[in-house]
C-alpha positions as CSV (number, residue, x, y, z in Angstrom):
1,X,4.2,30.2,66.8
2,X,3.8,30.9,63.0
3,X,0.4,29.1,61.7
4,X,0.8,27.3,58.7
5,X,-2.0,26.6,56.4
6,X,-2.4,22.6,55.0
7,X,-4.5,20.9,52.2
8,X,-5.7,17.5,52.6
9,X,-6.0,16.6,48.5
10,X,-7.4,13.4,49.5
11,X,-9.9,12.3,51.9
12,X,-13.0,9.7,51.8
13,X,-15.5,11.9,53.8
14,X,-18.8,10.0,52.6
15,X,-17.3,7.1,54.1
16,X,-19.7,5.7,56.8
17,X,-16.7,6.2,59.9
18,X,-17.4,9.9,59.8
19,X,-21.3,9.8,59.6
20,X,-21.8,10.4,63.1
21,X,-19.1,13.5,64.0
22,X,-18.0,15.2,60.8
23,X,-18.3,18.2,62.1
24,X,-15.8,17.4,64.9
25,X,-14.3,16.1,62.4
26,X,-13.5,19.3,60.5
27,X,-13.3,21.4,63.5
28,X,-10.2,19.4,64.6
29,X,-8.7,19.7,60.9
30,X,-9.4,23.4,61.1
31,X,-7.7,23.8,64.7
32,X,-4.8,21.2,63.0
33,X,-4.2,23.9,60.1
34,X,-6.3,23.0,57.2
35,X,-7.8,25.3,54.9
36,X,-9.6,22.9,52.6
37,X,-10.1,19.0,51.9
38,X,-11.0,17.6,48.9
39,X,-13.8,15.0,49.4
40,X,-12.6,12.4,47.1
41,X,-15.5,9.9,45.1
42,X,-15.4,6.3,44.2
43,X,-19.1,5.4,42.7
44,X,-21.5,7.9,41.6
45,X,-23.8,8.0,44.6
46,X,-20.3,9.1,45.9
47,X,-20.3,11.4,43.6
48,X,-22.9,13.0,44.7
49,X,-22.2,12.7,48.0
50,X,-19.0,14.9,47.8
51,X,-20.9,17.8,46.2
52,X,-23.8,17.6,48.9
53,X,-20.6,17.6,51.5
54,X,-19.2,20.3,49.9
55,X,-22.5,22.6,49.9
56,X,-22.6,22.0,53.2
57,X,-19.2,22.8,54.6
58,X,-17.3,25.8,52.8
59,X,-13.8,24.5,53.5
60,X,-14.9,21.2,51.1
61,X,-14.5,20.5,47.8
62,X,-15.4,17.8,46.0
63,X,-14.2,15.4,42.9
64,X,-16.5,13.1,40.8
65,X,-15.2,9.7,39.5
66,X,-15.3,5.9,39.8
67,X,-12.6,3.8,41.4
68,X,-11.5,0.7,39.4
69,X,-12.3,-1.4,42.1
70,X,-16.1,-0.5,42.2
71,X,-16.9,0.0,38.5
72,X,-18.7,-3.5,38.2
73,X,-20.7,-2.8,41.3
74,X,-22.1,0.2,39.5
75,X,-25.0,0.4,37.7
76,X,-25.5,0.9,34.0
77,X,-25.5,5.0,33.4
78,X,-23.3,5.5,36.5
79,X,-20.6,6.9,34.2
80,X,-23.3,9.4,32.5
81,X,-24.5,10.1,36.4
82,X,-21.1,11.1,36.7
83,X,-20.4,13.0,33.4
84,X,-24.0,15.3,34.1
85,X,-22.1,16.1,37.5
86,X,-18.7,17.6,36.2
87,X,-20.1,21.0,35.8
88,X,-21.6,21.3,39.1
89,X,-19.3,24.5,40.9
90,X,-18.4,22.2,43.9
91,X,-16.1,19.8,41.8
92,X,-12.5,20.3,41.0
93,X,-11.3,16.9,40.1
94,X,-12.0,13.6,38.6
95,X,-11.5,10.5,40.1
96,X,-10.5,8.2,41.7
97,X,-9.9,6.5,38.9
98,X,-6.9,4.4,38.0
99,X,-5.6,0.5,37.9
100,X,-5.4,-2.5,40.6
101,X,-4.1,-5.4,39.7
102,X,-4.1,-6.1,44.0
103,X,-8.0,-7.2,44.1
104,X,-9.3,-8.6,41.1
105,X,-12.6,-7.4,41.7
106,X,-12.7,-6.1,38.3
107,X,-11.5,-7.4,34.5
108,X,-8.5,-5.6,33.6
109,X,-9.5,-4.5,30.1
110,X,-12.2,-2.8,32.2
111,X,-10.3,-0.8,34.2
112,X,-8.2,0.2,31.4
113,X,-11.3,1.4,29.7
114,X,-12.5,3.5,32.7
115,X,-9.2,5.4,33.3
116,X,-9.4,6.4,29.5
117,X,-12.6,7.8,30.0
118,X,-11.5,9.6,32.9
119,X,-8.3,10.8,31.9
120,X,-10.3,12.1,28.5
121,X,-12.9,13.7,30.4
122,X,-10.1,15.9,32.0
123,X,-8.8,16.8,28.8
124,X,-12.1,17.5,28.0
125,X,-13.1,19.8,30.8
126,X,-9.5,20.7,32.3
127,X,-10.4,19.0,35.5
128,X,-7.5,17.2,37.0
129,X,-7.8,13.5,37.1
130,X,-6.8,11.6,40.8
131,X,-4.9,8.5,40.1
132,X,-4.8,5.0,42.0
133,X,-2.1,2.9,41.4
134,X,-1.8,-0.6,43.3
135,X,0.6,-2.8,41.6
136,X,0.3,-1.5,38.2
137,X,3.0,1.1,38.4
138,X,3.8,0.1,34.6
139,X,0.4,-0.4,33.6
140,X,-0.1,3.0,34.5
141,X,2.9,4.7,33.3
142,X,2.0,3.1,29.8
143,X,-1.5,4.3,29.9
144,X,-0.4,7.9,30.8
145,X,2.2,8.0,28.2
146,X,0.3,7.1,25.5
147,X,-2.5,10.0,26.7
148,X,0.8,12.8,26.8
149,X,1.9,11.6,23.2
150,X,-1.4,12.3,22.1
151,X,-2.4,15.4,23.9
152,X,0.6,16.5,25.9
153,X,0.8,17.3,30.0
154,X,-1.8,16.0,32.3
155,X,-3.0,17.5,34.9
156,X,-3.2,15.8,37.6
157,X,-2.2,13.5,40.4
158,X,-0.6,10.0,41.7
159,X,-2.5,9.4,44.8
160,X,-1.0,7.9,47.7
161,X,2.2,7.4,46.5
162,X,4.1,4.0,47.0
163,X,5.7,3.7,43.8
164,X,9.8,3.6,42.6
165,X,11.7,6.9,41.8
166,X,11.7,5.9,37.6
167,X,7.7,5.8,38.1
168,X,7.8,9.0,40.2
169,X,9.8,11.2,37.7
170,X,8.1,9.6,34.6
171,X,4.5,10.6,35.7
172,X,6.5,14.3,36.9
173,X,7.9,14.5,33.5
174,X,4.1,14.3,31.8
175,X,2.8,17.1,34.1
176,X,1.7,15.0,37.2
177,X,1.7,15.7,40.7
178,X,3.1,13.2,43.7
179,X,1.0,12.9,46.8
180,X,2.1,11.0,49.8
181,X,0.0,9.4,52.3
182,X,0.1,8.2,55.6
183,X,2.3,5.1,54.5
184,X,5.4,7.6,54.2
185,X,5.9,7.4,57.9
186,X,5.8,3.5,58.6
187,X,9.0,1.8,59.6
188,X,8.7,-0.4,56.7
189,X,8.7,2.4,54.2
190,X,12.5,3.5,54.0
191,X,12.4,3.1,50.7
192,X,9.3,5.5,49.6
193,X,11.2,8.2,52.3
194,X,14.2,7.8,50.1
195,X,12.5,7.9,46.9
196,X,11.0,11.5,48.3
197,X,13.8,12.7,48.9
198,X,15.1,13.0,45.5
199,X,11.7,14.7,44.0
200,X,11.1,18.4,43.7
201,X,9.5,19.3,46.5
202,X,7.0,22.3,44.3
203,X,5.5,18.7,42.9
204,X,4.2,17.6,46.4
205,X,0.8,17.3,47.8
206,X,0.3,15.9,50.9
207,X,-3.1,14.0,51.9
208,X,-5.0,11.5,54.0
209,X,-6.6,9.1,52.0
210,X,-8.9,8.9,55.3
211,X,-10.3,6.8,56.8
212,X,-7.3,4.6,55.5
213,X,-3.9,4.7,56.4
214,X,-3.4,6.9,59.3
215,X,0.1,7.8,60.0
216,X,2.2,7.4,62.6
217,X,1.7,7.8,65.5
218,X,-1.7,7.2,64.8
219,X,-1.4,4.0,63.0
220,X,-4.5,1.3,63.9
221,X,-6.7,4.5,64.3
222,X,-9.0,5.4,62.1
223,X,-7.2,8.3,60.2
224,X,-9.1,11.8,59.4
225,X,-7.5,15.5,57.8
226,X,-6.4,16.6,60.5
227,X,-3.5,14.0,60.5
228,X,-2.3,14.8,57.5
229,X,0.4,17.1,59.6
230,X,2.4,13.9,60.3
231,X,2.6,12.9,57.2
232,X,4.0,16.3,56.1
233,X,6.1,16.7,58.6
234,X,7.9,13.1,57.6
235,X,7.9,14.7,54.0
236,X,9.5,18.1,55.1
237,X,12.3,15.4,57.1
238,X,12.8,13.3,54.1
239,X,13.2,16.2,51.8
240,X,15.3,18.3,54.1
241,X,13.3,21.5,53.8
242,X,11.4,23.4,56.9
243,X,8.3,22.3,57.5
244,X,6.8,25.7,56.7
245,X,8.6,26.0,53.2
246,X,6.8,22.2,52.7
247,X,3.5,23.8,53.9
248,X,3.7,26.8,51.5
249,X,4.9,24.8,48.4
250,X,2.0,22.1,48.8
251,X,-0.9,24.7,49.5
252,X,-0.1,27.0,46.2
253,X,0.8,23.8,44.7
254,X,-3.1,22.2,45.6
255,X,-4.9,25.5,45.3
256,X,-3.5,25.6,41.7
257,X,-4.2,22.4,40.8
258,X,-7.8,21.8,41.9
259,X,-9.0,25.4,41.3
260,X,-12.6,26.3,42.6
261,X,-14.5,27.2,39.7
């Protein structure tokens, strides 16, 4: 049976679920197909946890960033931790960073302030930013339009996608990438299968979002890389394409994007 190589472009390893068997952890994602993970922050200790992660274990890389939700819980030079870190040869993104207007944990205007910052420090640096969207699909879309008018494409990434087809093929039109989670393959979720169907499939990642959101059939489990094969496989269905065509197009697709340096 032909091998065929995956990506996980999203996965929350610092997270305290995996602190007692990451290494089985990443065994199982290697013996599932994966050639690399991308350890994805949300603070700046985070931050910093990612690159330590990714010293440690070759098939790691990391990103740097601060999720909207989090940003108040952060001290006072948490964005200049994260700025001193951006250079460091284990990073290849930014983020998460993004909007939320599901929890309200912090003030809008913040938020919007934050994904600037980010989405400037990946102009600055080339970096591609990782973008969370929780019912702000237009807040978004307004924010990354205004950054293309002004600089052009962006690289970079819609993160565990659950948005409409117009959002979709706005964010594709300014040089974004789609990445579909877990969610894909719930029964509830006809409509995000039909909205992948009509997107390019050289546009597509595939991740985890781990520990969150485990597909099915592992739904109610804790979710980790090595799951990210269901999810694909419910992308390869929706988009009508063999599974290995999906699995080549998203690996050159996420080996481009988030480059080791």
């Amino acid at each position: 049976m032909q091998r065929l190589n995956w990506i996980d472009t999203h996965a929350h390893l610092t997270d305290g679920r995996f602190a007692d068997d990451l290494p089985a952890v990443l065994d199982r994602a290697r013996d599932a197909g994966l050639i690399r993970i991308l350890a994805v922050a949300t603070s700046a200790d985070t931050s910093l946890g990612c690159i330590e992660l990714a010293r440690s274990h070759a098939m790691l890389s990391a990103s740097v960033g601060i999720h909207p939700n989090h940003i108040t819980q952060e001290p006072a030079d948490a964005w200049d931790q994260v700025v001193q870190l951006v250079d460091r040869a284990e990073v290849v993104a930014l983020g998460e960073t993004g909007l939320d207007r599901y929890w309200h944990d912090t003030p809008f205007p913040q938020q919007e302030d934050y994904f600037a910052r980010h989405l400037q420090l990946g102009r600055q640096t080339g970096l591609p930013v990782i973008i969370h969207c929780r019912e702000a699909e237009a807040d978004v879309v307004r924010m990354l339009r205004a950054e293309f008018e002004r600089g052009g494409p962006i690289r970079g990434v819609l993160h565990s996608f659950a948005g409409t087809r117009e959002t979709a093929e706005a964010c594709l039109e300014m040089g974004l990438a789609i990445s579909f989670a877990g969610m894909l393959t719930y029964k509830n979720a006809q409509n995000l299968r039909d909205v992948a169907e009509h997107l390019p499939p050289e546009r597509l990642l595939v991740e985890t979002d781990c520990p969150y959101l485990a597909p099915m059939p592992m739904r109610g489990k804790r979710n980790e890389p090595a799951h990210v094969v269901h999810t694909a496989q419910c992308l390869a269905d929706a988009l009508g394409i063999p599974l290995a065509r999906l699995a080549e197009l998203t690996t050159a697709h996420a080996s481009e994007l988030f480059k080791r340096r």
